[in-house]
C-alpha positions as CSV (number, residue, x, y, z in Angstrom):
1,X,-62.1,-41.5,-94.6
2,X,-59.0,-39.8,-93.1
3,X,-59.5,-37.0,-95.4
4,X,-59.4,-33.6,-94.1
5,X,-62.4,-32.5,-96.8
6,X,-64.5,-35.5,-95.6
7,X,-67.4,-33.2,-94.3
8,X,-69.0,-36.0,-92.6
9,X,-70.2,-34.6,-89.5
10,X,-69.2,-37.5,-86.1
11,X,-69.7,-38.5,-82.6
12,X,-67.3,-40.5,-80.7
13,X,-69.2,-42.3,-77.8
14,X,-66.8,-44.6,-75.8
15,X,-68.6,-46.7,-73.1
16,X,-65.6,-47.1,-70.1
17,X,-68.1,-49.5,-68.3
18,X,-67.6,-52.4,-71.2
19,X,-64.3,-54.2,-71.7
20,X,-63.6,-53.8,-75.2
21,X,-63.7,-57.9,-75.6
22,X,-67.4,-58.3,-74.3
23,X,-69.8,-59.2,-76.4
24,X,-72.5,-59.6,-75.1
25,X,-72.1,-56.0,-73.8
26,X,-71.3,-54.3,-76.7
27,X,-71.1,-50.3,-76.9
28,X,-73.9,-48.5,-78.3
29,X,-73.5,-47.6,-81.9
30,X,-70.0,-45.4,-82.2
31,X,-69.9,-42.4,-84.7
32,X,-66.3,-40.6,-85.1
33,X,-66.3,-36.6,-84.2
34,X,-64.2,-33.9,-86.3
35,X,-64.7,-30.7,-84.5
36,X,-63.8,-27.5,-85.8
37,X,-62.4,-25.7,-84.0
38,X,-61.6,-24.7,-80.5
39,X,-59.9,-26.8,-77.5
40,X,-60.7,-30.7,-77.7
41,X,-62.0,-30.7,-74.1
42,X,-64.9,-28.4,-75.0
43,X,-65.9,-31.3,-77.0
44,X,-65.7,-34.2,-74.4
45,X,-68.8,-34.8,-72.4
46,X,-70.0,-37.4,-70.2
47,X,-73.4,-39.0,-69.6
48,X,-73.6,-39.0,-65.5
49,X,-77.6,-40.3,-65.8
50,X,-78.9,-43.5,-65.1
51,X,-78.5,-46.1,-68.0
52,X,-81.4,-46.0,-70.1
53,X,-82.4,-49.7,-70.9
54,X,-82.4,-50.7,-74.2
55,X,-80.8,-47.6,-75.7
56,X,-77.5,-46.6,-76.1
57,X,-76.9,-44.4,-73.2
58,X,-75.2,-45.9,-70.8
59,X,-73.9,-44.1,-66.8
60,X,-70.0,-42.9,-67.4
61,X,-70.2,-43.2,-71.2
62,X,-67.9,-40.6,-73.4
63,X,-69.2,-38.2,-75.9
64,X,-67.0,-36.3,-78.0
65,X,-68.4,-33.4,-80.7
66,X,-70.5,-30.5,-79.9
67,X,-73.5,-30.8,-77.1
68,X,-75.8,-30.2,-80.1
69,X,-74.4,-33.0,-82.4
70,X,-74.3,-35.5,-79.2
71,X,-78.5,-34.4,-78.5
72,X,-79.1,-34.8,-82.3
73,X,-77.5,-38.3,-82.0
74,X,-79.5,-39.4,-78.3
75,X,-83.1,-37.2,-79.8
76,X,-84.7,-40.3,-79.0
77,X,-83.5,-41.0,-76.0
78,X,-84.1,-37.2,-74.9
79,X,-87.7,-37.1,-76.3
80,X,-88.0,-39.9,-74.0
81,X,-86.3,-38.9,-71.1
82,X,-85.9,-35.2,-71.6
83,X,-83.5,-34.1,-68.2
84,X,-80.8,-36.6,-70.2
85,X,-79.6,-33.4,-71.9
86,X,-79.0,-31.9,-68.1
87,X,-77.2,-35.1,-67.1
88,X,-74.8,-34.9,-70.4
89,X,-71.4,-32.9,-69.1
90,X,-68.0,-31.5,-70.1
91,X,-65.4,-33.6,-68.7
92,X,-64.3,-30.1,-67.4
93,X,-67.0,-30.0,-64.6
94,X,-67.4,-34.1,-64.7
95,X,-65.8,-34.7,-61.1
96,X,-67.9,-31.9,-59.4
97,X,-71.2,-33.0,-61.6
98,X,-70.8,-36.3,-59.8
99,X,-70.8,-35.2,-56.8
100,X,-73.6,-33.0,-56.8
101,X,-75.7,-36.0,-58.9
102,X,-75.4,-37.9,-55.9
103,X,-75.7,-35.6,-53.4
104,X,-80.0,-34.1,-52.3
105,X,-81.0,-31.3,-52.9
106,X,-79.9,-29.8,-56.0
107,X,-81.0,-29.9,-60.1
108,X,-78.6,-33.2,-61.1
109,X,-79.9,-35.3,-58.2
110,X,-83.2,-34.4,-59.0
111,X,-82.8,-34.7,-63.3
112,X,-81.1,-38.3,-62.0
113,X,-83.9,-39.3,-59.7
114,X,-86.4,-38.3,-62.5
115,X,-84.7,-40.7,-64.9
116,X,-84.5,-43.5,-62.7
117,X,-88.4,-43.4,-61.7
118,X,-89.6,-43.2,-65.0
119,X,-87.3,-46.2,-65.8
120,X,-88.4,-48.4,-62.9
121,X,-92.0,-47.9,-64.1
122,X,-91.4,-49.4,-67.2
């Protein structure tokens, strides 16, 4: 599985919210990434959304592989919920991102808010 040929195609997700020993709050379904090429941090991204309710995408969780591996891996969640794919980050612009998710006025706030109403009228 180690193997360098192995041309199985991955996505790390890592949920920082659950202790690794929980559970009853076990992390959404974890695939492994190998990307190709380029620096490792163009590969990191983080969901800064609400968490969506009996799917696997949880506020603060870690995606690693390319933005369109980690939207293959969510589609359903996105054809649900389609301003997810806004709310999915690089780490590289994660601290600002939360800021302006929390802050009126602007296009993550209102992607968030979005989420969160359609949630709390299901």
């Amino acid at each position: 599985m180690s193997d360098s040929k192995d041309k199985k195609k991955n996505i790390t997700v890592e949920n920082p919210d659950t202790p690794p020993e929980s559970p009853a709050n076990t992390p959404p379904i974890i695939h492994h990434v190998n990307p190709k090429s380029g620096n490792r941090e163009n590969n990191i991204f983080s969901y800064i959304g609400p968490t969506i309710t009996g799917g696997r995408l949880s506020h603060g969780i870690v995606l690693r592989g390319t933005l369109k591996q980690i939207t293959a891996s969510f589609k359903r969640e996105i054809e649900l919920y389609p301003d997810i794919v806004r709310l999915i980050v690089p780490v590289s612009k994660l601290s600002e991102s939360r800021r302006k998710v929390k802050s009126d006025g602007n296009s993550l706030n209102e992607c968030y808010l979005k989420i969160e109403r359609s949630l709390s009228h299901e």
